[in-house]
Structures are given as structure tokens and as C-alpha cells.
PyMOL Python script that loads the backbone (N, CA, C, O; Angstrom):
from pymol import cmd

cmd.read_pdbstr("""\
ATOM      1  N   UNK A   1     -60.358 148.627 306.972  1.00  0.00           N
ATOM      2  CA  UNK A   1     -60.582 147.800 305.807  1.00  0.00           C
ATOM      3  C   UNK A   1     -61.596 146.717 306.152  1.00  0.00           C
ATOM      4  O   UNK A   1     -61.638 146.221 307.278  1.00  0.00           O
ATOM      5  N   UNK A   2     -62.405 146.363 305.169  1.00  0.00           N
ATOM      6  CA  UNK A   2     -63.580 145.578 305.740  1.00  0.00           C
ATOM      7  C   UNK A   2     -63.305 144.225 304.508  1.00  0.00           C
ATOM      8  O   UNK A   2     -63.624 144.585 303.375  1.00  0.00           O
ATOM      9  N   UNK A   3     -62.964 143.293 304.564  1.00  0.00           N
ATOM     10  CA  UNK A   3     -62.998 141.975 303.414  1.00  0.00           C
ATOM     11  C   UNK A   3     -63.998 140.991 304.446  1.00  0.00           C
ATOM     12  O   UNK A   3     -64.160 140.933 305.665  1.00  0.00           O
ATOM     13  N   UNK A   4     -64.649 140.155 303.092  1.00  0.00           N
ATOM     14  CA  UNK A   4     -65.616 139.116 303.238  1.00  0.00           C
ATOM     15  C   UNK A   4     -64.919 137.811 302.948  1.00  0.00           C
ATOM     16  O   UNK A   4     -64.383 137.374 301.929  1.00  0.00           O
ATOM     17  N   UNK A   5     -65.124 137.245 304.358  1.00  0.00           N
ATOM     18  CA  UNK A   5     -64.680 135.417 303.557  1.00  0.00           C
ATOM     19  C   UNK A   5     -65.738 134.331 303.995  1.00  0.00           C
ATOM     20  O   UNK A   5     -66.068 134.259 305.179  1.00  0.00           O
ATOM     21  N   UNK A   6     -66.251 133.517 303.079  1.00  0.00           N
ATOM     22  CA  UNK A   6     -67.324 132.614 303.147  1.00  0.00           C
ATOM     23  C   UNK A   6     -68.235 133.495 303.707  1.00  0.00           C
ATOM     24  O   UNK A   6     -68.610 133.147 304.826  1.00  0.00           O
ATOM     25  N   UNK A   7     -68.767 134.649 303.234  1.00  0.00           N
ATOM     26  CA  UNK A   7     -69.886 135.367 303.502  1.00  0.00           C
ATOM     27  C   UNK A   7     -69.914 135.928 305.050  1.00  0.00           C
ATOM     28  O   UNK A   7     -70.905 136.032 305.773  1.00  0.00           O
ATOM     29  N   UNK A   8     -68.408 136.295 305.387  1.00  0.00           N
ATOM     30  CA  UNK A   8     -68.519 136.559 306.684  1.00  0.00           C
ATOM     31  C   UNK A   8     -67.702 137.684 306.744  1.00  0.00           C
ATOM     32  O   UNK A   8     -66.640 137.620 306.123  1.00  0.00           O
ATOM     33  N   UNK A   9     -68.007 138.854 307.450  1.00  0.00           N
ATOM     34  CA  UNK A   9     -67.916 140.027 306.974  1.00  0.00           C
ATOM     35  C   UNK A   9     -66.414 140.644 308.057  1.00  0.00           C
ATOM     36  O   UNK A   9     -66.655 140.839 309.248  1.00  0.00           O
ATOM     37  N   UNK A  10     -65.462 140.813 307.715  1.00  0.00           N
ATOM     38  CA  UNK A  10     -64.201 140.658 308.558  1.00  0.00           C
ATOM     39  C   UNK A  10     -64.044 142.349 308.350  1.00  0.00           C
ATOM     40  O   UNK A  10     -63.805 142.900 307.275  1.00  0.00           O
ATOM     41  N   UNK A  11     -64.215 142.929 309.484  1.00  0.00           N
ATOM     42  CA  UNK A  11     -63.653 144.518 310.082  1.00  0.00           C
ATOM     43  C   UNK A  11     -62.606 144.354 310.776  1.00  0.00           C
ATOM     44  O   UNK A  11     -62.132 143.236 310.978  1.00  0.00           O
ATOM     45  N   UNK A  12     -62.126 145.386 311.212  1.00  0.00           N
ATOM     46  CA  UNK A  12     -60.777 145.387 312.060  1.00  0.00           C
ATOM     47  C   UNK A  12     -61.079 144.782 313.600  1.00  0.00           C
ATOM     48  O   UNK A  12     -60.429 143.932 314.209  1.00  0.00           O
ATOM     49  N   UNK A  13     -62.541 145.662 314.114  1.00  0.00           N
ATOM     50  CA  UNK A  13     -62.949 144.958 315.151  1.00  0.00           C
ATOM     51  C   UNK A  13     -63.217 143.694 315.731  1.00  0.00           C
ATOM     52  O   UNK A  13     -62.962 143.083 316.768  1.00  0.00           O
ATOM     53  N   UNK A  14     -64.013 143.488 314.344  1.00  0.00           N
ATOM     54  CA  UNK A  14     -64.508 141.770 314.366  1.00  0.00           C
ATOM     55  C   UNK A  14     -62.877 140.985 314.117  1.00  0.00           C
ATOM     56  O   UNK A  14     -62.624 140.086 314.919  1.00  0.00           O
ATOM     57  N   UNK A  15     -62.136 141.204 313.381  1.00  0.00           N
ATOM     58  CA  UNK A  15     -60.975 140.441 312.712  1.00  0.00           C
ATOM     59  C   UNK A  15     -60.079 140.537 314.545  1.00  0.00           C
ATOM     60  O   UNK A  15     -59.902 139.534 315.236  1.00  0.00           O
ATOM     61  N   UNK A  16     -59.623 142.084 314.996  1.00  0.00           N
ATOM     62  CA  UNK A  16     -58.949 141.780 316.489  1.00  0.00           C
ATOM     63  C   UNK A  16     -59.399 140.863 317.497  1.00  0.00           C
ATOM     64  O   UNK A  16     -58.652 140.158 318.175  1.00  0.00           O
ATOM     65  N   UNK A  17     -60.895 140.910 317.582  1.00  0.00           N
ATOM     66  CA  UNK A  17     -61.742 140.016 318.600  1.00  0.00           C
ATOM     67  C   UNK A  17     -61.851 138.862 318.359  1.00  0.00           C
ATOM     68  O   UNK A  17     -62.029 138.052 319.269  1.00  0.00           O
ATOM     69  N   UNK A  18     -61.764 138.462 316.946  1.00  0.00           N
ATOM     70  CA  UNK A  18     -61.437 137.249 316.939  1.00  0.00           C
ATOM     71  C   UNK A  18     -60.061 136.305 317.122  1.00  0.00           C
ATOM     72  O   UNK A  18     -59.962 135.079 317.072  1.00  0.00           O
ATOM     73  N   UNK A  19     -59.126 137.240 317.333  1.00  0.00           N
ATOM     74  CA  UNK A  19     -57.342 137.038 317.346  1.00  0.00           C
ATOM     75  C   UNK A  19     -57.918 136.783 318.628  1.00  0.00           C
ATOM     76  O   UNK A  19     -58.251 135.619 318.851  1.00  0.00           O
ATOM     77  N   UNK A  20     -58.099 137.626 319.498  1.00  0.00           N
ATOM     78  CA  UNK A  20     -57.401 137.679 321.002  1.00  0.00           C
ATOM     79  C   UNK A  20     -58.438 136.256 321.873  1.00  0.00           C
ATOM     80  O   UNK A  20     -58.145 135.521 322.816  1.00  0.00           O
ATOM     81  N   UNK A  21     -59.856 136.372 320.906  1.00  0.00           N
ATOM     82  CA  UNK A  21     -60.779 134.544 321.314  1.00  0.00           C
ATOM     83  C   UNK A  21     -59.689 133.524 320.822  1.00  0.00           C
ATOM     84  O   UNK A  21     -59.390 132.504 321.443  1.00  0.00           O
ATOM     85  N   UNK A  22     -59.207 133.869 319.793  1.00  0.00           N
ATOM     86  CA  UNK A  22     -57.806 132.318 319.386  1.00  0.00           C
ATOM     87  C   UNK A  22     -57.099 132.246 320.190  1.00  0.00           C
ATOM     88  O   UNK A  22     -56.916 131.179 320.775  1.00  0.00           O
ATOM     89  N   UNK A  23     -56.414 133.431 320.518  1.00  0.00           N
ATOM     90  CA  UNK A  23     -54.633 133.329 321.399  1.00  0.00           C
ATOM     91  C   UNK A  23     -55.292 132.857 322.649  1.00  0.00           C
ATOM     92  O   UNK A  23     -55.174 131.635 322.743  1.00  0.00           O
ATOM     93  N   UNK A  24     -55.995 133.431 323.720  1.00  0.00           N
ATOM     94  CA  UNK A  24     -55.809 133.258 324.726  1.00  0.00           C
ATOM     95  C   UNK A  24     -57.820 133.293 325.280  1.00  0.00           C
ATOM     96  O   UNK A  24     -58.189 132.726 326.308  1.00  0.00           O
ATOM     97  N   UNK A  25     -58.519 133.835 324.616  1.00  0.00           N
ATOM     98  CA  UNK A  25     -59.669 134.627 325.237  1.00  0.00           C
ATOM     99  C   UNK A  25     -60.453 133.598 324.963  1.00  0.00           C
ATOM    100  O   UNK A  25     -61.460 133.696 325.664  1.00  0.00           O
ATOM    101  N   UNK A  26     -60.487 132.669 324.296  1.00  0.00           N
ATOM    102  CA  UNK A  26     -61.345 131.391 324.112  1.00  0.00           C
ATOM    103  C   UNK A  26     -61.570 130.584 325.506  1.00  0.00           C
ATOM    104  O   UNK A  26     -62.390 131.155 326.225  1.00  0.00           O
ATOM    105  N   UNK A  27     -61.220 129.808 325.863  1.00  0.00           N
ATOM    106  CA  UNK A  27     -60.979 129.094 327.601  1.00  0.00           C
ATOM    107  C   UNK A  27     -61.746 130.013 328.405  1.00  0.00           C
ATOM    108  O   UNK A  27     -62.833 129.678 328.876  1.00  0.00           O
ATOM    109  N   UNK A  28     -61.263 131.102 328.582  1.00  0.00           N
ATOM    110  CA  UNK A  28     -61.477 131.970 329.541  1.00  0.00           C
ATOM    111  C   UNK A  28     -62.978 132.393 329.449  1.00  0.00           C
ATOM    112  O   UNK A  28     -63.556 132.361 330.535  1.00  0.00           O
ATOM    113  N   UNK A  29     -63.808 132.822 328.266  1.00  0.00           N
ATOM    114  CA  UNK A  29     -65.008 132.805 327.666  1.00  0.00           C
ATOM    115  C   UNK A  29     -65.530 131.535 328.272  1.00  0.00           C
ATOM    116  O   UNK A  29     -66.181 131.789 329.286  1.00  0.00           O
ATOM    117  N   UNK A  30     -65.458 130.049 327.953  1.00  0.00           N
ATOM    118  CA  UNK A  30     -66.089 129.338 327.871  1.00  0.00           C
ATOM    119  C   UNK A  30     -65.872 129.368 329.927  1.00  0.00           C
ATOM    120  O   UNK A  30     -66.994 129.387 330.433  1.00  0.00           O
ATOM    121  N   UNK A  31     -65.038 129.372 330.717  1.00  0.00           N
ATOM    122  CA  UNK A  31     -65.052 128.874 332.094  1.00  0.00           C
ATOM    123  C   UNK A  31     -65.870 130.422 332.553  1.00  0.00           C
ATOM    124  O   UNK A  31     -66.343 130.155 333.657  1.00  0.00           O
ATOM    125  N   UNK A  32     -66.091 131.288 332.356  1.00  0.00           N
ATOM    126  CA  UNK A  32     -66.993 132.612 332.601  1.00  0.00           C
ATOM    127  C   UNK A  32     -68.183 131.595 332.214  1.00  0.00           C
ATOM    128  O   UNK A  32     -68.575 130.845 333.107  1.00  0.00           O
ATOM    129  N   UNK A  33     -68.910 131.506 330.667  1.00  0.00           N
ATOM    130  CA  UNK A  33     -70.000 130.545 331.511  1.00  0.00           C
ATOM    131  C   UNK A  33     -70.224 129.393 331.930  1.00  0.00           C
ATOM    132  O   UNK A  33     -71.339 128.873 331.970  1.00  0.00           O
ATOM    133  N   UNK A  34     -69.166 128.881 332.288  1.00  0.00           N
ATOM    134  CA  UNK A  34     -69.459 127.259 333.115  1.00  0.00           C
ATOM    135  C   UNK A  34     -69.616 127.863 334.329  1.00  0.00           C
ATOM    136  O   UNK A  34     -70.472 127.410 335.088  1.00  0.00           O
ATOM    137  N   UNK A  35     -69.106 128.584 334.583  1.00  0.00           N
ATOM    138  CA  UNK A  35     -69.052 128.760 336.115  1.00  0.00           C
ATOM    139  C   UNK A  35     -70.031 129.410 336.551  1.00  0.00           C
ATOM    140  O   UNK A  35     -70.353 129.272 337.731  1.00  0.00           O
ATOM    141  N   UNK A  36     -70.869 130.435 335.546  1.00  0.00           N
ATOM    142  CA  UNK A  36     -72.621 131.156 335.632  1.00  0.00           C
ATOM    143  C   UNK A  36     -73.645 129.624 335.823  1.00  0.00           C
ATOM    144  O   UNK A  36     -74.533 129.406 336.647  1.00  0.00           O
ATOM    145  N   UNK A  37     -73.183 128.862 334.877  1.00  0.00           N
ATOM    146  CA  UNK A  37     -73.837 127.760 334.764  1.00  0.00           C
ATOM    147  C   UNK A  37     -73.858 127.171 336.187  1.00  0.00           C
ATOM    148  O   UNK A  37     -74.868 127.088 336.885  1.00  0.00           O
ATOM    149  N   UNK A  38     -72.953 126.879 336.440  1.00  0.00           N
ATOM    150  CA  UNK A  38     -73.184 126.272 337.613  1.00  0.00           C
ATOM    151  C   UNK A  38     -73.856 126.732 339.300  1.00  0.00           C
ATOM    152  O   UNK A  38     -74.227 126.105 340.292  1.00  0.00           O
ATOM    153  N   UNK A  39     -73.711 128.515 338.814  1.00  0.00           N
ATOM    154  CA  UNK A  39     -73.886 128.478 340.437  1.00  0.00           C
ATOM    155  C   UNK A  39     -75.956 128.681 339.611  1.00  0.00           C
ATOM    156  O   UNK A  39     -76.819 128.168 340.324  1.00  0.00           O
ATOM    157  N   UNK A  40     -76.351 129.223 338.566  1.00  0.00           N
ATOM    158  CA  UNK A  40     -77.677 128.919 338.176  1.00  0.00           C
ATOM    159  C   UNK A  40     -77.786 127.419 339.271  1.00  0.00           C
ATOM    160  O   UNK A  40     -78.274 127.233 340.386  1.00  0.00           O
ATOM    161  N   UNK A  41     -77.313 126.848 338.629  1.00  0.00           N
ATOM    162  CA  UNK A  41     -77.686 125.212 338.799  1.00  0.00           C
ATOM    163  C   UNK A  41     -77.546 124.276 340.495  1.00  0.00           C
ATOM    164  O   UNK A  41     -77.871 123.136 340.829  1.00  0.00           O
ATOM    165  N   UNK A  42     -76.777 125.666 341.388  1.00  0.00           N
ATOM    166  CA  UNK A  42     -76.614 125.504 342.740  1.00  0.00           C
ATOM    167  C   UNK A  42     -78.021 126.143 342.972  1.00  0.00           C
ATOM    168  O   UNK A  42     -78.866 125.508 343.603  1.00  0.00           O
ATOM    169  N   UNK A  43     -78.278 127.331 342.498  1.00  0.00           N
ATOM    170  CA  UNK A  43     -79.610 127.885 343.011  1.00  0.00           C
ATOM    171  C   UNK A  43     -80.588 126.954 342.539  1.00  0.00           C
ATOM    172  O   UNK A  43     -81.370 126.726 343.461  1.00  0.00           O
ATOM    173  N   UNK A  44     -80.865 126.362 341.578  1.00  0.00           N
ATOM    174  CA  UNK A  44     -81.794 125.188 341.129  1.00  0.00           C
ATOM    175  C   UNK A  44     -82.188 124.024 342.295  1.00  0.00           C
ATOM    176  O   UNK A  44     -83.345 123.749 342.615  1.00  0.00           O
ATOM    177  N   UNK A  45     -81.400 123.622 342.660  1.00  0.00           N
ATOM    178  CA  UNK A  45     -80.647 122.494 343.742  1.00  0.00           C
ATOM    179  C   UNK A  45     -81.061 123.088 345.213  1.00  0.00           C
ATOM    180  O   UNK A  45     -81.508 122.406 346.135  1.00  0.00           O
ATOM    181  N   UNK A  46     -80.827 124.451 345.242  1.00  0.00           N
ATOM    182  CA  UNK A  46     -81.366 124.815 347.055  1.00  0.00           C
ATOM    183  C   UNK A  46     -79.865 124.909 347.583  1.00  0.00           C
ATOM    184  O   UNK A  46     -79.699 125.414 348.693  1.00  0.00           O
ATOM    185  N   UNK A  47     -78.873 124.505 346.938  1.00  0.00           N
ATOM    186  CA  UNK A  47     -77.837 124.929 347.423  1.00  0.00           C
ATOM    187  C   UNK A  47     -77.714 126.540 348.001  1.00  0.00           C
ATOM    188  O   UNK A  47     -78.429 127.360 347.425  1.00  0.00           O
ATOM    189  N   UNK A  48     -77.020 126.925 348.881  1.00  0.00           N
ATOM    190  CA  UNK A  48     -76.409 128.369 349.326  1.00  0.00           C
ATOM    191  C   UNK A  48     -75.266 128.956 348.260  1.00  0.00           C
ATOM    192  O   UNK A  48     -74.128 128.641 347.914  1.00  0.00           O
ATOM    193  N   UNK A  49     -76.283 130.039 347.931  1.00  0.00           N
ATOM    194  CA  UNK A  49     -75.137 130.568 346.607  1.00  0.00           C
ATOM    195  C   UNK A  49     -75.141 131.852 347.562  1.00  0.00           C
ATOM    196  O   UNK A  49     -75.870 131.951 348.549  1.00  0.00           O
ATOM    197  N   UNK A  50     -74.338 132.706 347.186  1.00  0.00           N
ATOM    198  CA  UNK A  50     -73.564 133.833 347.871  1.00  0.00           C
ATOM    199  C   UNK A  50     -74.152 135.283 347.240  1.00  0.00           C
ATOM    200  O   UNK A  50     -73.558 135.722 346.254  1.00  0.00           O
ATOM    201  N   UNK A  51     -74.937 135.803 347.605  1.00  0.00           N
ATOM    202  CA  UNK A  51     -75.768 136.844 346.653  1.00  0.00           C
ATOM    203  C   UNK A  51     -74.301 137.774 345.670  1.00  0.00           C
ATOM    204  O   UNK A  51     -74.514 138.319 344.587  1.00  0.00           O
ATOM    205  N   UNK A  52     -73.080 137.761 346.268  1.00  0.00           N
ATOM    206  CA  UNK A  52     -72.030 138.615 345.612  1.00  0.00           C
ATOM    207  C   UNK A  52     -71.687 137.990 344.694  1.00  0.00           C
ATOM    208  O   UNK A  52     -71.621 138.624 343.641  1.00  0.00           O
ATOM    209  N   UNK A  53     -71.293 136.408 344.646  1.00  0.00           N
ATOM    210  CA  UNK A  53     -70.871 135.409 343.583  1.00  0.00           C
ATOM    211  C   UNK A  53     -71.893 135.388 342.790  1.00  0.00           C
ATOM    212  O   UNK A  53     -71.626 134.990 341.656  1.00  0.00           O
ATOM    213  N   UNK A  54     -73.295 135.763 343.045  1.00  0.00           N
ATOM    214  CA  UNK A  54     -73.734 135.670 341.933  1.00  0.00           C
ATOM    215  C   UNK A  54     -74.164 136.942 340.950  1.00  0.00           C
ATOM    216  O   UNK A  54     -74.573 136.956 339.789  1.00  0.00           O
ATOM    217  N   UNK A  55     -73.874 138.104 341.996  1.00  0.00           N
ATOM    218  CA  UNK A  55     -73.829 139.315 340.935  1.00  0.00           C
ATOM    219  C   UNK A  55     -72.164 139.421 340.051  1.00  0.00           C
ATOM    220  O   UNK A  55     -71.915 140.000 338.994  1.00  0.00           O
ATOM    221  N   UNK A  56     -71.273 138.664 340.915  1.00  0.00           N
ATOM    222  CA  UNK A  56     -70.311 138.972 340.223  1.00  0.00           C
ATOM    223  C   UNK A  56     -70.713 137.868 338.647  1.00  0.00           C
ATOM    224  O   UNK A  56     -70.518 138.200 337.478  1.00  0.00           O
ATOM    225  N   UNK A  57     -71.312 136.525 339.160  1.00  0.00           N
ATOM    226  CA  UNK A  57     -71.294 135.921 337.662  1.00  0.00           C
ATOM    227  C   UNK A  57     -72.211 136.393 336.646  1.00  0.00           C
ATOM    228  O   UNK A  57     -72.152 136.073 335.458  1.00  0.00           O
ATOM    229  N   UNK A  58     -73.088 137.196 337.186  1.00  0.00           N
ATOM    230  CA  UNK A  58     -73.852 138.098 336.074  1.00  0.00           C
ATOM    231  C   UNK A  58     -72.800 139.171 335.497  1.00  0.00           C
ATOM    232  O   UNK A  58     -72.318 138.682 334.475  1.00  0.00           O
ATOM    233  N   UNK A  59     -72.436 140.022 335.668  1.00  0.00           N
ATOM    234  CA  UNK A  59     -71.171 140.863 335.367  1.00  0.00           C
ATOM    235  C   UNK A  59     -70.644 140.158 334.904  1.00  0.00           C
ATOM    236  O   UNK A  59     -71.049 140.140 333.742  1.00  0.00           O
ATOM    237  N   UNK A  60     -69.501 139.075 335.107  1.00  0.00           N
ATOM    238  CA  UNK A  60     -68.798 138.264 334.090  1.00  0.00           C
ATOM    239  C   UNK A  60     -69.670 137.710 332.571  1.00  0.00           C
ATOM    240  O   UNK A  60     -69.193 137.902 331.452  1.00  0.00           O
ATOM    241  N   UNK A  61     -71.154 136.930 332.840  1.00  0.00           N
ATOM    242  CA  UNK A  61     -71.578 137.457 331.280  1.00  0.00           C
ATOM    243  C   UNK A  61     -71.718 138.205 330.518  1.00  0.00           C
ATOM    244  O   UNK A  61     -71.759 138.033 329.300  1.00  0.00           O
ATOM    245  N   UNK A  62     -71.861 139.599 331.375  1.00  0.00           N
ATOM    246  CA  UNK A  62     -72.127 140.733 330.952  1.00  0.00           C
ATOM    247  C   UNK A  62     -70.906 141.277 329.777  1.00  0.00           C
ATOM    248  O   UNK A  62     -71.078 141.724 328.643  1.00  0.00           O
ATOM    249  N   UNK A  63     -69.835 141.077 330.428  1.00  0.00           N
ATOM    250  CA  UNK A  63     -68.928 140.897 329.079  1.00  0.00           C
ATOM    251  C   UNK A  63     -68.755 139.978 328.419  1.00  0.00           C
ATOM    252  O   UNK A  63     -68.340 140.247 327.292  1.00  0.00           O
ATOM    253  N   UNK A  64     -68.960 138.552 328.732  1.00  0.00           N
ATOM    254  CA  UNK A  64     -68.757 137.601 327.986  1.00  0.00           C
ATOM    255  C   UNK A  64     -69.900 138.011 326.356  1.00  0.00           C
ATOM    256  O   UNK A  64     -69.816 137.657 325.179  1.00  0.00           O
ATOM    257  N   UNK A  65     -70.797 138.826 327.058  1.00  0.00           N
ATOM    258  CA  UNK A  65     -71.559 139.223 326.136  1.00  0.00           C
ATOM    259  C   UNK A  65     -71.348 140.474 325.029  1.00  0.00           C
ATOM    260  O   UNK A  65     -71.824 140.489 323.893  1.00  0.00           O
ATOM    261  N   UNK A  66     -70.506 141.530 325.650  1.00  0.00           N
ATOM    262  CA  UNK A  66     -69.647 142.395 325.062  1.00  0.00           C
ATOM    263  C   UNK A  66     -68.772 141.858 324.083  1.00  0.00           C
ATOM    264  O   UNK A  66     -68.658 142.401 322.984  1.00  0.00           O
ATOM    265  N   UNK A  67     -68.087 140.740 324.424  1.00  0.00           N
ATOM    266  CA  UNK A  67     -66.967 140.261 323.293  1.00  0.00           C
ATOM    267  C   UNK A  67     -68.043 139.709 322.169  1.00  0.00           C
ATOM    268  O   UNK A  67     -67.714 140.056 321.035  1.00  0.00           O
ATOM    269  N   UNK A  68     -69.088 139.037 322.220  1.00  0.00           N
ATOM    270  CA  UNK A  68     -69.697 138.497 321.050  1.00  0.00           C
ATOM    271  C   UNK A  68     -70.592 139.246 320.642  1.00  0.00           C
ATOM    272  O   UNK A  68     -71.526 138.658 320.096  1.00  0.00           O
ATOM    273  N   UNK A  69     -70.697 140.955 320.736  1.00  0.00           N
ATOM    274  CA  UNK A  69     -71.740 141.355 320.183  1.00  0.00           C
ATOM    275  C   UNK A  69     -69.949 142.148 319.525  1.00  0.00           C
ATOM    276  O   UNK A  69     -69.938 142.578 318.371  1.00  0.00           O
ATOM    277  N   UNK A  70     -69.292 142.192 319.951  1.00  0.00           N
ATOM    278  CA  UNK A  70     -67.930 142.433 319.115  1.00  0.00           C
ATOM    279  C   UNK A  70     -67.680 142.019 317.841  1.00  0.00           C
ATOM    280  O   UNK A  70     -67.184 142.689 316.934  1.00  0.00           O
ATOM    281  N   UNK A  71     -68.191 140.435 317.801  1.00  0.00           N
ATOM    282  CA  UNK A  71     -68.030 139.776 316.577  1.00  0.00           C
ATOM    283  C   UNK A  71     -69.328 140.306 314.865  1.00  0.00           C
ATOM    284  O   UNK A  71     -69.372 139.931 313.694  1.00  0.00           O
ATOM    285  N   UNK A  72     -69.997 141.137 315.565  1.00  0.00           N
ATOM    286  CA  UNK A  72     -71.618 141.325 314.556  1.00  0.00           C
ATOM    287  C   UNK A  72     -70.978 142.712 313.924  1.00  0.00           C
ATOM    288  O   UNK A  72     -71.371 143.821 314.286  1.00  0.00           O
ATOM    289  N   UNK A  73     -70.181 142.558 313.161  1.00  0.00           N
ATOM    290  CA  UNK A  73     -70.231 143.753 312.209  1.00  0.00           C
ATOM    291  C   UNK A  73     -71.241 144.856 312.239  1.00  0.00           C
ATOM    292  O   UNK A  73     -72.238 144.623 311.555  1.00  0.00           O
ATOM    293  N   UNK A  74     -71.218 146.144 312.947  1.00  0.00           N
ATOM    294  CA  UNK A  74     -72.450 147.503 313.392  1.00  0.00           C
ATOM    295  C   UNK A  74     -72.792 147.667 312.003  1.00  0.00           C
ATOM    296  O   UNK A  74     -71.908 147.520 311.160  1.00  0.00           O
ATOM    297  N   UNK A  75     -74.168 148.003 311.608  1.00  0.00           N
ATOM    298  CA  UNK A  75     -74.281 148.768 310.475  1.00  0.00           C
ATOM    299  C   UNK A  75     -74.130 150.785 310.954  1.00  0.00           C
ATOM    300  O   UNK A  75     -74.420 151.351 312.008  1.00  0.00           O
ATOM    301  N   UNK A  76     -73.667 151.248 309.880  1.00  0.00           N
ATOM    302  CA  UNK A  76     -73.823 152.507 309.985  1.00  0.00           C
ATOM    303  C   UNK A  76     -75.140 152.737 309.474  1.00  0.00           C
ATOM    304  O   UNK A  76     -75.933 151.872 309.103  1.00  0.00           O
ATOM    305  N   UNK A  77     -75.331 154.176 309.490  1.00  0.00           N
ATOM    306  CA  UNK A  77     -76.212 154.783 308.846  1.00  0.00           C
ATOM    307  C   UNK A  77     -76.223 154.940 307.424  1.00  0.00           C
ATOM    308  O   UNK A  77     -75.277 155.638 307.057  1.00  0.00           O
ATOM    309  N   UNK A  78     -76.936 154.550 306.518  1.00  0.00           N
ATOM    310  CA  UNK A  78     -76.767 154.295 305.136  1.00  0.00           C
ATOM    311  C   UNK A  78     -76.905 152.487 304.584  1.00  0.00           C
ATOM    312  O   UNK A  78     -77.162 152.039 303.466  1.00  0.00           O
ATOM    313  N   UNK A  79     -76.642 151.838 305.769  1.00  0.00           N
ATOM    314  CA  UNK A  79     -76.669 150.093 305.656  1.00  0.00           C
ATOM    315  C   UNK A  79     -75.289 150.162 305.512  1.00  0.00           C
ATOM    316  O   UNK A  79     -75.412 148.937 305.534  1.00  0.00           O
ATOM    317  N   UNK A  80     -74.202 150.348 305.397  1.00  0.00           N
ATOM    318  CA  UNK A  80     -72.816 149.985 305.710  1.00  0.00           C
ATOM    319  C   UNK A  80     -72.107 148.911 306.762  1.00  0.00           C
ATOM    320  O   UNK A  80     -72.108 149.379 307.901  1.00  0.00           O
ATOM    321  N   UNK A  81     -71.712 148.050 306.708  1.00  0.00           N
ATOM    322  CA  UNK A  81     -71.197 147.594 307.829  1.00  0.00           C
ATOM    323  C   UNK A  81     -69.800 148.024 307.939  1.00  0.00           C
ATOM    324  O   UNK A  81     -68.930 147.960 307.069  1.00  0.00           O
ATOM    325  N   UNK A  82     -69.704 148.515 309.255  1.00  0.00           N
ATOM    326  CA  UNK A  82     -68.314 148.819 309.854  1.00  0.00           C
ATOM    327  C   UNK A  82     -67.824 147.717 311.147  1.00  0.00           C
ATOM    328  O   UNK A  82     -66.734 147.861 311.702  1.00  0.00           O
TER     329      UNK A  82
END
""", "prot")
cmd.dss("prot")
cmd.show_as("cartoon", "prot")
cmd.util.cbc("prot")
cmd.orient("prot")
């Protein structure tokens, strides 16, 4: 079922992904990129960043980026959004 509120287009996908960012997945999102942020900002600095810590914090955006392309309603083929 797909309903619109304030012009915002609510699927099952988008509507679950946004439950599980309320209950618990919000925090956890935002400290995934503080913590990219910061080791960026150690390498800025000349600090010693850890070549693994920092592929792992690429991977951690990497979904942080998965959950918010979660939120964009797909069009199908035809212009449909699902």
C-alpha cells in the first residue's frame, strides 16, 4: 500500500525504515558518521589512522547510505512509485 502525507510518499519500505530510524536506528546512524568524521579529520591533522579503521568506516557509510536511499520511494517502470 503506498499513502501520501504532506507530499511525502509512504511505501511499506520507506514507512519500515523509517520505524526501525525511530525505535532504535537513529543514534546508531548518526555515531556511524561521527565516527567517519572523525577519523577523515585525524587524517586531516597527520594523525596515524589505521588503514583497516578506515576501510571499515567507509563500509559503515556504505550502509549508512543503504538505509537513506531506503527512504526515496524507487520508481517502477511506467513512473510508479513503489
Amino acid at each position: 500500500m503506498i499513502a501520501e502525507v504532506n507530499n511525502v510518499i509512504l511505501t511499506p519500505l520507506v514507512s519500515k525504515t523509517l520505524s526501525s530510524i525511530q525505535e532504535d536506528g537513529g543514534d546508531t546512524l548518526c555515531e556511524v558518521i561521527d565516527k567517519a568524521i572523525g577519523t577523515i579529520l585525524d587524517l586531516k591533522i597527520g594523525n596515524n589512522v589505521d588503514a583497516d579503521k578506515l576501510i571499515s568506516d567507509i563500509s559503515d557509510l556504505r550502509i549508512v547510505a543503504c538505509v537513506i536511499r531506503e527512504l526515496v520511494p524507487q520508481k517502477e517502470k511506467g513512473g510508479s512509485n513503489v
